[in-house]
C-alpha distance (Angstrom), angle and dihedral (degrees) to the residues before:
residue distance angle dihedral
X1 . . .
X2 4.13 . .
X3 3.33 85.8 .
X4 3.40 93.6 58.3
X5 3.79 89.7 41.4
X6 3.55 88.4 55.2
X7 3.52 90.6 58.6
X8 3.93 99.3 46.6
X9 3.96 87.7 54.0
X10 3.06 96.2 42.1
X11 4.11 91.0 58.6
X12 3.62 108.1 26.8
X13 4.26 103.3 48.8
X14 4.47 87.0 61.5
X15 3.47 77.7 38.1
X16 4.00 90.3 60.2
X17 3.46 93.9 39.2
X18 3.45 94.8 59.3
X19 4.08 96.8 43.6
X20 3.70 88.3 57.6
X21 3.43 97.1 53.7
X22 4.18 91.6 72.0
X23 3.30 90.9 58.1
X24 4.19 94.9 45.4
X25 4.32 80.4 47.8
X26 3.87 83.5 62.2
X27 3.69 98.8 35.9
X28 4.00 87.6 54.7
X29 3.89 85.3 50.3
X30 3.47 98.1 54.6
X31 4.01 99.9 41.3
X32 3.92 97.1 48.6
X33 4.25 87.3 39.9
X34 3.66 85.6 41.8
X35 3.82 91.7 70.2
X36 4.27 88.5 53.6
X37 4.05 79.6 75.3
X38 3.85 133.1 -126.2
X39 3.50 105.6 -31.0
X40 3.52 97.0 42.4
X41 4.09 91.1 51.6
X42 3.80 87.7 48.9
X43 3.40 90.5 56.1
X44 3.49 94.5 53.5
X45 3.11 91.8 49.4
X46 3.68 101.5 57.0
X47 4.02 92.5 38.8
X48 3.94 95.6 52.2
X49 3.79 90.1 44.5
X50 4.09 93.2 59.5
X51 4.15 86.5 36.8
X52 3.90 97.5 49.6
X53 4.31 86.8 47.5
X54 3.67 84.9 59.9
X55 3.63 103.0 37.4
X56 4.48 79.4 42.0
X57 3.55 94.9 54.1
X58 4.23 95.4 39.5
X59 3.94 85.6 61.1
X60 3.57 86.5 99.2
X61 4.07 84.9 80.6
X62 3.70 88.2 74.1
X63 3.72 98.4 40.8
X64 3.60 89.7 50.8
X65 3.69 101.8 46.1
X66 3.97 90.9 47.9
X67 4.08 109.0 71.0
X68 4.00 81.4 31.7
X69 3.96 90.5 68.4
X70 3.64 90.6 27.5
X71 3.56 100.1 55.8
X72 4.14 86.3 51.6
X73 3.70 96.0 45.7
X74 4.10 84.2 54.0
X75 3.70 96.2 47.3
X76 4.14 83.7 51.7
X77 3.79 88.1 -109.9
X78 3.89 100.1 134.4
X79 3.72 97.8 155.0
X80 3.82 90.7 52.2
X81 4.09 91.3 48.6
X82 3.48 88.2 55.2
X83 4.16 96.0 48.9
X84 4.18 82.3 41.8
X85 3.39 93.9 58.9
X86 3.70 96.6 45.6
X87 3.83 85.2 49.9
X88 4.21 79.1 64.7
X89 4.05 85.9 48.4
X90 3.95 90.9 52.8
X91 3.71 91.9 49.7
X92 3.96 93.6 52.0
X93 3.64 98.1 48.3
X94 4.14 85.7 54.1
X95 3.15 97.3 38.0
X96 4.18 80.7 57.6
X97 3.27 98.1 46.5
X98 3.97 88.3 57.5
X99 3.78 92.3 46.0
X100 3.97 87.4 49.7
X101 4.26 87.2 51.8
X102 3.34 99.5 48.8
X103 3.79 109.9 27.0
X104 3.80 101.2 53.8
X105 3.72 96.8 63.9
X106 3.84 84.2 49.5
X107 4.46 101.9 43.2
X108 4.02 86.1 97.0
X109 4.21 94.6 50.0
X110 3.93 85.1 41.1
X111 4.12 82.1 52.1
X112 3.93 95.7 41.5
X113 3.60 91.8 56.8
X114 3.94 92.9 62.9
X115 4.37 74.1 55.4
X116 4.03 83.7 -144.5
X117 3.83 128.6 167.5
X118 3.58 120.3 -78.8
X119 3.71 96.1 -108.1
X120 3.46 88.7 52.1
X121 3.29 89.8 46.1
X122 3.80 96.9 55.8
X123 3.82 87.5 43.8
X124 3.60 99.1 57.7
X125 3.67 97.8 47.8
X126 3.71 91.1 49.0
X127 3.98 78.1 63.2
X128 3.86 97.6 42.1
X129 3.82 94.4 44.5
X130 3.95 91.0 62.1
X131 3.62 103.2 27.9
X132 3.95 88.8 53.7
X133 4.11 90.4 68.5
X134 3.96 86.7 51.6
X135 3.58 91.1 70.5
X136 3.48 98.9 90.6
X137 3.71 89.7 52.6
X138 4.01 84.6 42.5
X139 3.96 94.6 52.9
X140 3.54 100.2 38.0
X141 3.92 86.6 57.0
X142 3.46 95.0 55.6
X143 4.18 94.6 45.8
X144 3.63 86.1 48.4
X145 3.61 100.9 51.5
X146 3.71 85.0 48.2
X147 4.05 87.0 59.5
X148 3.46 86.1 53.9
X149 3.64 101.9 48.7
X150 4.13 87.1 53.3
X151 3.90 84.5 51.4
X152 3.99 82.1 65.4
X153 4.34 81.8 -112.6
X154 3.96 106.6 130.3
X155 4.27 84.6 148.6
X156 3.72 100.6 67.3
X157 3.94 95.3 52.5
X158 3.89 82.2 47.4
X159 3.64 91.3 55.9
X160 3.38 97.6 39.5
X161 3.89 93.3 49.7
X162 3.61 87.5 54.8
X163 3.44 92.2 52.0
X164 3.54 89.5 49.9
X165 3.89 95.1 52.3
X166 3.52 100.2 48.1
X167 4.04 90.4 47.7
X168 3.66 93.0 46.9
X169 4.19 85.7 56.7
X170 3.95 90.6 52.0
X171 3.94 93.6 44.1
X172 3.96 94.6 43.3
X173 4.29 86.6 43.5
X174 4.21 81.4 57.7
X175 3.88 108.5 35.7
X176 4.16 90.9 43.1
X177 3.31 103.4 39.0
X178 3.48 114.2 12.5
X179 4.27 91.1 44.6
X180 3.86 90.0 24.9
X181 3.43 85.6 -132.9
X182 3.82 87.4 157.0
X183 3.72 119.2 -163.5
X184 4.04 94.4 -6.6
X185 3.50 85.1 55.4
X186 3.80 95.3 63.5
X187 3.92 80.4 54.4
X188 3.82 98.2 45.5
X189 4.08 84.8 55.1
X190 3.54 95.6 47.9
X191 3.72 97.7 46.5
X192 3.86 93.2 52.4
X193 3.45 90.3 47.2
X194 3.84 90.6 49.8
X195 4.20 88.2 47.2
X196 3.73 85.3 46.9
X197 3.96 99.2 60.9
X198 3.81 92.4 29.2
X199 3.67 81.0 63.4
X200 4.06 97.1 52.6
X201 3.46 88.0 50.0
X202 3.98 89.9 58.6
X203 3.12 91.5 45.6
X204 3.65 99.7 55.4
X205 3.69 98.6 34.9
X206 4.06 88.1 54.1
X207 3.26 89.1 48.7
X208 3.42 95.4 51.8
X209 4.12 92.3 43.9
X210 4.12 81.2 54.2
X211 3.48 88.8 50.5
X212 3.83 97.0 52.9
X213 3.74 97.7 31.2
X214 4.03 91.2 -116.7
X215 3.24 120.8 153.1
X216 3.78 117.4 -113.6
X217 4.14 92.0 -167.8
X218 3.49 117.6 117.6
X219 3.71 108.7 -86.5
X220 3.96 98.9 -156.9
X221 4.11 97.4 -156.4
X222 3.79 90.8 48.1
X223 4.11 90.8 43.5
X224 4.09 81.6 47.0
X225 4.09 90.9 49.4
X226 3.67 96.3 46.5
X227 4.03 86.7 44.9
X228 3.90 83.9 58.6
X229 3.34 97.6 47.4
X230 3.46 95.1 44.2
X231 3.99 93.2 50.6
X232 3.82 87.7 63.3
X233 3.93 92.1 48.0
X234 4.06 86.7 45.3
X235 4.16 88.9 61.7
X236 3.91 97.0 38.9
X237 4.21 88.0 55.3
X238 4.08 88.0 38.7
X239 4.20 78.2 57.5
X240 3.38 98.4 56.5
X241 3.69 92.3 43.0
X242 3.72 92.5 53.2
X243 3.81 91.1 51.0
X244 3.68 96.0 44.1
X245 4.68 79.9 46.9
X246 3.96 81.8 53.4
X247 4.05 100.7 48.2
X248 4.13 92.3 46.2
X249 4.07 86.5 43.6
X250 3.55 82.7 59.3
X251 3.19 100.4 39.4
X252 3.40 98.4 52.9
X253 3.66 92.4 52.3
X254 3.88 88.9 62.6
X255 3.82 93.6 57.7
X256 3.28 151.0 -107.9
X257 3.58 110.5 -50.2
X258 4.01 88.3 38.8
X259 4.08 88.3 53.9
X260 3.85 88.7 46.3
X261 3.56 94.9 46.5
X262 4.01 94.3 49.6
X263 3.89 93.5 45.6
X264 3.98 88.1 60.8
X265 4.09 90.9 47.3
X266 3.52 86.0 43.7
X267 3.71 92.2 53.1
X268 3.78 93.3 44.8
X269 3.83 91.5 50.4
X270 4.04 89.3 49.4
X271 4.14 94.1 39.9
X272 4.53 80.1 51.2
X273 3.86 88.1 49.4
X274 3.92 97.2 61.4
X275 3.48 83.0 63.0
X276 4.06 94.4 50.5
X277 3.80 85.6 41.3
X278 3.04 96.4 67.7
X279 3.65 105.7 56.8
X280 3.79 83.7 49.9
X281 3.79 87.7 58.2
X282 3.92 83.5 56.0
X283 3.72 96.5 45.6
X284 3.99 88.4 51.7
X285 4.26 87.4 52.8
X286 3.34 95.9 36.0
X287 4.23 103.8 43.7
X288 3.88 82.7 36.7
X289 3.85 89.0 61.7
X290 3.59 101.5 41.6
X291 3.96 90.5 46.8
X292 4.03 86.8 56.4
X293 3.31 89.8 52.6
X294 3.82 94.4 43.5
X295 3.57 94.1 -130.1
X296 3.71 99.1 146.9
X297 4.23 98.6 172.7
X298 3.66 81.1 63.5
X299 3.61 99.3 51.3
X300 3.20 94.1 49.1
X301 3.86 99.8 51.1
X302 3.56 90.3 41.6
X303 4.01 86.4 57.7
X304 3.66 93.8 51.1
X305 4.16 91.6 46.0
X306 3.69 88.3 53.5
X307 3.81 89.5 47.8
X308 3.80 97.5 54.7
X309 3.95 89.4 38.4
X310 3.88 90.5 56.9
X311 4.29 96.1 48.4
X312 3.65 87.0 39.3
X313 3.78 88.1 55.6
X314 3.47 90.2 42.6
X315 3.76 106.3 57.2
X316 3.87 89.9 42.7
X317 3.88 90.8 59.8
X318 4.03 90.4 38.0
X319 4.11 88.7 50.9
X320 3.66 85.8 47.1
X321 3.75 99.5 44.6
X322 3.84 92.1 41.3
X323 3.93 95.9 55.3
X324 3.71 82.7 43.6
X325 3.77 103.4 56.6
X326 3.79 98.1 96.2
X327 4.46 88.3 52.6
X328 3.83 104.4 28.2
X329 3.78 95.7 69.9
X330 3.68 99.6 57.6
X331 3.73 90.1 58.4
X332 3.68 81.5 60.8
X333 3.54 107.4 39.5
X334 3.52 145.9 14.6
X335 3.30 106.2 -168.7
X336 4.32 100.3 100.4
X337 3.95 86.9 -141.1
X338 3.58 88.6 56.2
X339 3.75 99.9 42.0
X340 4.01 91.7 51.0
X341 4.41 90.6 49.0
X342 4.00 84.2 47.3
X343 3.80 90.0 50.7
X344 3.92 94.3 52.0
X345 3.68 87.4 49.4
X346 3.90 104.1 49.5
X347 3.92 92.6 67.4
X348 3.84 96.6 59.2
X349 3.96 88.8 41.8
X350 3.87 82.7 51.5
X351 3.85 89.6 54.4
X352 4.00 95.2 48.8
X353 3.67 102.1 54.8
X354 3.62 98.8 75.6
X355 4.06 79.0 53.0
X356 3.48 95.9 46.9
X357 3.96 94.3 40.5
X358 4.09 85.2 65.9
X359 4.06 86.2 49.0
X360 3.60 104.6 51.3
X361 4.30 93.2 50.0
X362 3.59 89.2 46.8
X363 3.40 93.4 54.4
X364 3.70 91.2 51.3
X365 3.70 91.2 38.7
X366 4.52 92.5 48.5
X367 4.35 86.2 39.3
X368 4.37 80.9 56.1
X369 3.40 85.2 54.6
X370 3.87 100.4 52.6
X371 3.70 88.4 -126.2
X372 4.22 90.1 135.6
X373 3.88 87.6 141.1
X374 3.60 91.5 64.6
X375 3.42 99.4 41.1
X376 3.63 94.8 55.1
X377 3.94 93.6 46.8
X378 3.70 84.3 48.0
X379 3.46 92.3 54.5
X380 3.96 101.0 46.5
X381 4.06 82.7 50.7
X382 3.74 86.3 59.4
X383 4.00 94.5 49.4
X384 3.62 95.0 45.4
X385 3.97 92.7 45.4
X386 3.84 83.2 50.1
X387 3.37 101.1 49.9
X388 4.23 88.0 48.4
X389 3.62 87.0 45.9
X390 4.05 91.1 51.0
X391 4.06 88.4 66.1
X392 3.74 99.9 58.8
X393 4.26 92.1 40.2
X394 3.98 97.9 51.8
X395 4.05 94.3 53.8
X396 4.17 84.9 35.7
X397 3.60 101.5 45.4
X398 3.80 118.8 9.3
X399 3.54 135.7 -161.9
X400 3.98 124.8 35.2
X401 4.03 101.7 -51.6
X402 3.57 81.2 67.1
X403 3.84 103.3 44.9
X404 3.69 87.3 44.1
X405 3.75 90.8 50.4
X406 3.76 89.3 54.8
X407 4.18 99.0 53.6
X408 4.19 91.8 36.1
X409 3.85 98.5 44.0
X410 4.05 101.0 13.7
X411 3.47 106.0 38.0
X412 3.78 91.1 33.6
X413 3.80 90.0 43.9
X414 3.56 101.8 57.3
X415 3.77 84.3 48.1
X416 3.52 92.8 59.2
X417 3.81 92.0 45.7
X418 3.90 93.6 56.8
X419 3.68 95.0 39.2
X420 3.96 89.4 50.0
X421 3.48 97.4 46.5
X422 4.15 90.1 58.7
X423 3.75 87.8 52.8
X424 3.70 101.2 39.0
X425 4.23 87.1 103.4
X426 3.76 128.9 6.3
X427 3.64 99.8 -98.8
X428 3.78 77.9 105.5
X429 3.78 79.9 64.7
X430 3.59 105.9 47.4
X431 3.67 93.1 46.6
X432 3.60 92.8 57.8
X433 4.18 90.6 51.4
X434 3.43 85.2 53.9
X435 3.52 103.4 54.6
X436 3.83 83.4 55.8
X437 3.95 114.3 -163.8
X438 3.29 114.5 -32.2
C-alpha cells in the first residue's frame, strides 16, 4: 500500500498545481480588467463565462487521451502511446476548427442572451472575437497534457502551466495597459500565452515521437476511437452543467441573498474539488497503466486506495468546514444576510464531501478504464433523479439549505450510487481486460 501511495502523490500534487493555475489565469484576468471599470469587468464576465463552458465541456480531450496512452505505456507499447496520444491532438485541433466555423457567426447571439448593455456588449465580443482563434492552441493543450498524464508525467504540465500563468501576467500588463488595448487586450495576452505552451507541448511530444520512432500522423481509426470516447465524456460534463444550470435557476428564483449565498458554497465546493480532481487524474494514469499491462490485483487495490483516500479527504474538509460555519462566511461576505444563508449552507456541504470524495476517484478510476459510456449514462441518471428529487425538497424544505441539500447530497448521491454499483465487484475489471487496447 506505500507503494501505491507513493504513486498517487507522486501524480496527483503536479496534478493540483496545474488545475489551479486555470483558475489563477482567470483571476489575473479579472483583477488587471477590473481596473478598466464596470463595463469592462462585465464584459469579462459575460465573455469568460460562454469561453470557460466550452473550454469545461472540451475537457473530455484530456480524459480521453489519458487511459489511451496509459493503457500502451502498460502493455510496454511506448511508441504506440505516443502515436495514441497524438491521435487525442488530431481530434482537438478539428474539433477547433469546427468550433471556429460555427461559433463565430453565433459570439453576438451567445452575447444577446446575457441581454447586456451595449457597451458591454461591444466589450465582450471584442474578447470573444480573439479568444475564439485561441482555441486550437486552447484544445490542443488540454489533449496534450492528457498524453502526458498517461506517460505517468503530471510535472511537465505543472511547469508548463506555470509558465503559462506568469507569461500571461507580463503579456496582459503590455497589451492592456501599455497598448490600452482594453478588454481585447486581456484576450490578446491570454491567447499568446495559450499559443506559447501549446507550442512546448509540441515540441516535447515530437520530440518524444522522434525519440521512439512513433508516428505522429493522423491515424484515422484511433482519431475515430478517441472521438467515441470522447462523445460519451462530452454528455456526462453537459450533465453536470445542466444540473449545476438547474440549481442557480433555482436559486435565482429565491432571491438575492439566496443566489449570493449559493454562488459562495458553490465556489467552495468547486475550489475543494481541485483537490479531489486530482487524485482522479492519478487514478485515470495509474488504472490506465495497470490495465495495459493486465495487472488486475493492481487495479483493483489501486481502486480501493483511491476510495479510502477520497472519504478520508472528505470528512477532514467536512470536520473543518462544519466547525467553521459560524467564521468562513464573513471571509466571503459582508453583507449579514449573506453571511447567515452561507452559514446554514456550510453544514450540509460539510456532510457531502465524504460523498463526493468517493465520486470524484471513481470517476478518475471508471475514465482509466475507458468506460465513458457508463459514466455518461451514470451521470444523466443522476440529473434526472435530481431534478425528480428537486419537486418533493422545495415544498418540504424551502429556501437555499434545501436546494443546496438537493445538488450536494442528491445530485451527488445518486452519483455515488451509480458509480458504486459499477465497482461493487471486479467485473468492472475484467471487462476492461477484455476490451484490450483500443
Amino acid at each position: 500500500m506505500a507503494a501505491i501511495d507513493k504513486d498517487i502523490l507522486r501524480l496527483a500534487l503536479p496534478a493540483l498545481g496545474a488545475l489551479i493555475a486555470e483558475p489563477i489565469f482567470l483571476l489575473t484576468d479579472t483583477a488587471m480588467v477590473g481596473h478598466l471599470g464596470a463595463g469592462a469587468l462585465g464584459s469579462l464576465a459575460i465573455a469568460s463565462t460562454i469561453l470557460q463552458t466550452v473550454l469545461g465541456l472540451m475537457i473530455f480531450l484530456a480524459y480521453a487521451t489519458t487511459p489511451r496512452v496509459a493503457k500502451r505505456m502498460g502493455s510496454g507499447d511506448r511508441p504506440g502511446a505516443i502515436t495514441a496520444g497524438f491521435d487525442g491532438i488530431w481530434l482537438a485541433l478539428g474539433t477547433s476548427v469546427l468550433l471556429i466555423i460555427i461559433g463565430l457567426p453565433l459570439l453576438n447571439t451567445a452575447i444577446e442572451a446575457f441581454d447586456p448593455d451595449p457597451i458591454i456588449t461591444a466589450g465582450a465580443h471584442s474578447y470573444l472575437a480573439i479568444s475564439w482563434w485561441g482555441l486550437p492552441f486552447m484544445l490542443m493543450v488540454i489533449a496534450a497534457t492528457g498524453l502526458l498524464r498517461g506517460l505517468q508525467d503530471t510535472k511537465t504540465p505543472l511547469l508548463v502551466a506555470a509558465a503559462g500563468c506568469i507569461a500571461n501576467i507580463g503579456l496582459n500588463a503590455i497589451f492592456i495597459y501599455g497598448l490600452d488595448m482594453g478588454v481585447a487586450g486581456s484576450a490578446m495576452g491570454t491567447v499568446i500565452a495559450q499559443a506559447g505552451m501549446c507550442t512546448v507541448y509540441l515540441t516535447i511530444s515530437i520530440r518524444a515521437a522522434r525519440r521512439l520512432h512513433a508516428s505522429i500522423r493522423p491515424d484515422w481509426t484511433g482519431v475515430f476511437t478517441s472521438a467515441k470516447t470522447s462523445g460519451w465524456l462530452l454528455v456526462r460534463n453537459a450533465s453536470l452543467r445542466a444540473a449545476l444550470i438547474l440549481l442557480v435557476f433555482l436559486a435565482t428564483a429565491m432571491g438575492t441573498t439566496d443566489l449570493a449565498a449559493i454562488q459562495v458554497a458553490q465556489s467552495i465546493f468547486f475550489a475543494l474539488a481541485l483537490a479531489l480532481d486530482s487524485l482522479a487524474i492519478a487514478g485515470q494514469a495509474m488504472i490506465g497503466l495497470e490495465l495495459g499491462a493486465k495487472n488486475t490485483e493492481a487495479v483493483a487495490a489501486i481502486n480501493r486506495r483511491l476510495c479510502l483516500w477520497g472519504i478520508v479527504f472528505g470528512i477532514v474538509v467536512g470536520v473543518v468546514l462544519f466547525a467553521g460555519s459560524g467564521i468562513i462566511p464573513r471571509a466571503f461576505a459582508s453583507d449579514p444576510a449573506v453571511v447567515a444563508a452561507l452559514a446554514a449552507l456550510l453544514p450540509v456541504l460539510a456532510l457531502s464531501m465524504p460523498i463526493a470524495g468517493f465520486v470524484f476517484v471513481l470517476d478518475g478510476v471508471l475514465m482509466g478504464a475507458e468506460d465513458a459510456k457508463y459514466l455518461a449514462l451514470a451521470q444523466l441518471v443522476a440529473v434526472i433523479g435530481y431534478a425528480i428529487l428537486l419537486i418533493p425538497i422545495i415544498s418540504i424544505w424551502p429556501g437555499a439549505p434545501g436546494l443546496w441539500a438537493g445538488f450536494c447530497i442528491g445530485f451527488v448521491g445518486f452519483r455515488a450510487l451509480t458509480l458504486g454499483w459499477r465497482v461493487r465487484n471486479r467485473a468492472w475489471i475484467e471487462r476492461a481486460v477484455e476490451k484490450g487496447i483500443s
